[in-house]
C-alpha positions as CSV (number, residue, x, y, z in Angstrom):
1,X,-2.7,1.5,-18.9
2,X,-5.5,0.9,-16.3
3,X,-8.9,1.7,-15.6
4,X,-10.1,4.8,-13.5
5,X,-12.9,4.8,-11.3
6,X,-12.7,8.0,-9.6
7,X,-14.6,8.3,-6.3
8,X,-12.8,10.7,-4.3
9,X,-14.9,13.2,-2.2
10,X,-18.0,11.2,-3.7
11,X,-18.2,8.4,-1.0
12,X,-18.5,8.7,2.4
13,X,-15.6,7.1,4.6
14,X,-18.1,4.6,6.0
15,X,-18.5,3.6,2.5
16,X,-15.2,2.9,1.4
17,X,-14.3,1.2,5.0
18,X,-17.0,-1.4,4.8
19,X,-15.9,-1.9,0.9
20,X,-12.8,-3.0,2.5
21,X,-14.4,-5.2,5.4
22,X,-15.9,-6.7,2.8
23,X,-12.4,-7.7,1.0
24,X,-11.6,-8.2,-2.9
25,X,-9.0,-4.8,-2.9
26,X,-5.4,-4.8,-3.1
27,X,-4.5,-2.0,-0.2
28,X,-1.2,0.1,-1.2
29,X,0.2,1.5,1.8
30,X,3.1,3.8,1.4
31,X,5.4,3.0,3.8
32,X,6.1,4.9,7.6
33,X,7.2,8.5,7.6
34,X,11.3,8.4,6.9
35,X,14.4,9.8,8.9
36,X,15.4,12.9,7.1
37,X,18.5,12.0,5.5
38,X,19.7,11.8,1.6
39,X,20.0,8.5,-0.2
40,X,22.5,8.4,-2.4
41,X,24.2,5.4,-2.5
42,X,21.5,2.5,-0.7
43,X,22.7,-1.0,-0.3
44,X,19.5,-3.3,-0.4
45,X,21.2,-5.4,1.5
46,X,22.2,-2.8,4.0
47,X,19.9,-0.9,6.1
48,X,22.7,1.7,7.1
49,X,22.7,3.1,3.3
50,X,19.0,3.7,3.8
51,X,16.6,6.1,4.4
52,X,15.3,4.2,7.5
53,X,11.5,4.9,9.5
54,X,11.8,7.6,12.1
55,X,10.4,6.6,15.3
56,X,7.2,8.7,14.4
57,X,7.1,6.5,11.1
58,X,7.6,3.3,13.3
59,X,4.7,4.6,15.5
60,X,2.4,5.3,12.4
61,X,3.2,1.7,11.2
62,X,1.7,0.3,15.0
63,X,-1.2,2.4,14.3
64,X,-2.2,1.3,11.2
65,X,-1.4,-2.0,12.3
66,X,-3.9,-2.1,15.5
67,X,-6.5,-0.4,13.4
68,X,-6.5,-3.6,10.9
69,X,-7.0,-5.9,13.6
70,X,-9.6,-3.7,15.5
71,X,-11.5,-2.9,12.6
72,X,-11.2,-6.5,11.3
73,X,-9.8,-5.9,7.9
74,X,-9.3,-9.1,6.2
75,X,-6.0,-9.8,4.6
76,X,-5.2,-11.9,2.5
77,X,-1.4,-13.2,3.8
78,X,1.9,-12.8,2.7
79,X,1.9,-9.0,2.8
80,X,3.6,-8.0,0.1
81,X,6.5,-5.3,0.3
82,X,9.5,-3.9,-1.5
83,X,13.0,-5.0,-0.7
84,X,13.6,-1.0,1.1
85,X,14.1,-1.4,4.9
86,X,11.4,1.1,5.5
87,X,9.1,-0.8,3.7
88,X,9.9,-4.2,5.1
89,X,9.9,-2.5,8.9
90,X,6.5,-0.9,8.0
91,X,5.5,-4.3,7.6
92,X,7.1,-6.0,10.3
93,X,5.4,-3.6,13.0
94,X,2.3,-3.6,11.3
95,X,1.6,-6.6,10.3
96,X,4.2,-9.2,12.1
97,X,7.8,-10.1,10.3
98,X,6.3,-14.0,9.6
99,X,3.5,-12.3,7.1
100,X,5.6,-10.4,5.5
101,X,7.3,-11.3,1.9
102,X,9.7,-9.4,0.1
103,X,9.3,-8.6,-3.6
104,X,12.1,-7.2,-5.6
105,X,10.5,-6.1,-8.3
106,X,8.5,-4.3,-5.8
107,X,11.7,-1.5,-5.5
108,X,11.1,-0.5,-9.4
109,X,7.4,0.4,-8.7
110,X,8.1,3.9,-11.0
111,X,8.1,2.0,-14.1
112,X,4.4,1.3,-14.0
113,X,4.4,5.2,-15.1
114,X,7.4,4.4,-17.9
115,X,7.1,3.7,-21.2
116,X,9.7,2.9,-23.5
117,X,11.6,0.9,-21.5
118,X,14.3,-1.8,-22.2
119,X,13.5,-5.5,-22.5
120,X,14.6,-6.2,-18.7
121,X,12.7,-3.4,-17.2
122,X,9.4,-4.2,-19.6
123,X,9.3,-7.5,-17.4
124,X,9.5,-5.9,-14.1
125,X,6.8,-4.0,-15.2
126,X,4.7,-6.3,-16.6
127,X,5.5,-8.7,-13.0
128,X,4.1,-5.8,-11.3
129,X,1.0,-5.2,-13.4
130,X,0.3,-9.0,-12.6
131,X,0.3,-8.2,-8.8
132,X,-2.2,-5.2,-9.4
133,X,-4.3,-7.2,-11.8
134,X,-4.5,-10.5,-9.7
135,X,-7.7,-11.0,-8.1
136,X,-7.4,-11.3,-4.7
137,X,-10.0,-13.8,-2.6
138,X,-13.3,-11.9,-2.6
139,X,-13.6,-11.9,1.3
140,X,-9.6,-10.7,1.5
141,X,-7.7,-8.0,0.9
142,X,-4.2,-8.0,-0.4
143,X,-2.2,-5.8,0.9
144,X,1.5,-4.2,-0.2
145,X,3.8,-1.9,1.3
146,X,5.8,0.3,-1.6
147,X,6.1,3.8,-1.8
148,X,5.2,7.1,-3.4
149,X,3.3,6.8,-6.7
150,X,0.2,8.3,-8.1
151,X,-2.5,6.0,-9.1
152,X,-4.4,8.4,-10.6
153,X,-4.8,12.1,-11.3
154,X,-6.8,12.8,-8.1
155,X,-3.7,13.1,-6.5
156,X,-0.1,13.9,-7.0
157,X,1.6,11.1,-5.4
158,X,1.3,9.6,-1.2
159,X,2.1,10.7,2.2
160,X,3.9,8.4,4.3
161,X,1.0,5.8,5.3
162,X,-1.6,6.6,3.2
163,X,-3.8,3.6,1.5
164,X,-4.9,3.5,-2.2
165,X,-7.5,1.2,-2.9
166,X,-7.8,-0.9,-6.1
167,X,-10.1,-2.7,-7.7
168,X,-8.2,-5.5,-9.7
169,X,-10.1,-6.9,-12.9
170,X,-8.0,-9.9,-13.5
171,X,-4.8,-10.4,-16.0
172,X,-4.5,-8.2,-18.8
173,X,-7.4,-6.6,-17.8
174,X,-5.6,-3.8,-15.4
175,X,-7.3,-2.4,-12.1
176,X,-9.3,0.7,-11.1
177,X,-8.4,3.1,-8.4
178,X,-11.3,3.6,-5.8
179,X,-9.9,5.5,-3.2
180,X,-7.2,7.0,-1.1
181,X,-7.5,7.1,2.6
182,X,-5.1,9.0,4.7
183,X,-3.8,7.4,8.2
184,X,-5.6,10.1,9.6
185,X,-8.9,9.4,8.1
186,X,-8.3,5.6,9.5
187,X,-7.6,7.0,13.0
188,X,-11.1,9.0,12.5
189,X,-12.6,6.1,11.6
190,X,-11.6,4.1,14.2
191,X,-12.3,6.3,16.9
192,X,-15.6,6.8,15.6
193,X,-16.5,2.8,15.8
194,X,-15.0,2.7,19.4
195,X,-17.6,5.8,20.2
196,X,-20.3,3.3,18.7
197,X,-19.7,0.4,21.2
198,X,-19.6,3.1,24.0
């Protein structure tokens, strides 16, 4: 269904952060880590029915934030996001509520690993295999706040903030996964540059 590139372990972090200076990646952040609650019954239109961020996942979403703009990460604007509270706060924090945009189909990102499926849900699919195959600018990134999904065997799904990167190849052409980068390995990125300009 797409192309793999797999690079994990085999790049350096410096690497794979100036690819992304560089721009031309769509940047999948899952969202801020989560309140521990059950949801059962969640009203898209009500945040109450929903597992919300916990003040350490509204904290993460600052971070990653502040990194972006330190690091100068260029994005390419709206950022995309799912029509979950948590993803569209994640957003919000990070990123400012006037650059976000909310895509339904965006809450059904699951069915990219479904086959099978019904006429209606075939189209959400193929919607969202348009987002991951449009090419973005080649200096920007585009970026889209979802949640847990594994892009490729490397990995069995993502921890609250961490960032695959993809390589889209235009329609119908699908897009290869590059890397995934943990907040924490941003943080030690970051740090490091700040120890450079000491």
């Amino acid at each position: 269904m797409f192309n793999k590139e797999i690079k994990m372990n085999q790049e350096s972090n410096s690497s794979i952060f100036k690819k992304i200076q560089d721009g031309g990646y769509i940047l999948y952040l899952r969202h801020g880590e989560t309140i521990d609650e059950i949801e059962s019954n969640p009203d898209l239109n009500n945040c109450a029915t929903q597992r919300n961020l916990s003040e350490n996942g509204k904290e993460q979403a600052k971070q990653i934030g502040n990194i972006f703009r330190q690091q100068k990460i260029p994005i390419q604007y709206p950022i995309l996001t799912s029509p979950y509270c948590r993803t569209k706060d994640t957003g919000k924090i990070a990123f400012g509520e006037q650059n976000i945009e909310v895509n339904n189909d965006l809450a059904n990102i699951h069915y990219l690993k479904q086959e099978d499926l019904d006429t209606e849900k075939q189209k959400v699919k193929e919607s969202l295999m348009k987002i991951l195959e449009t090419i973005p600018s080649q200096t920007l990134n585009k970026v889209i706040i979802c949640h847990n999904i594994s892009f490729d065997n490397s990995h069995n799904g993502l921890r609250y903030m961490d960032t695959v990167v993809l390589k889209p190849m235009g329609q119908r052409k699908g897009y290869k996964f590059i890397d995934l980068i943990s907040l924490e390995q941003f943080i030690e990125w970051s740090n490091e540059t700040k120890q450079e300009h000491i």
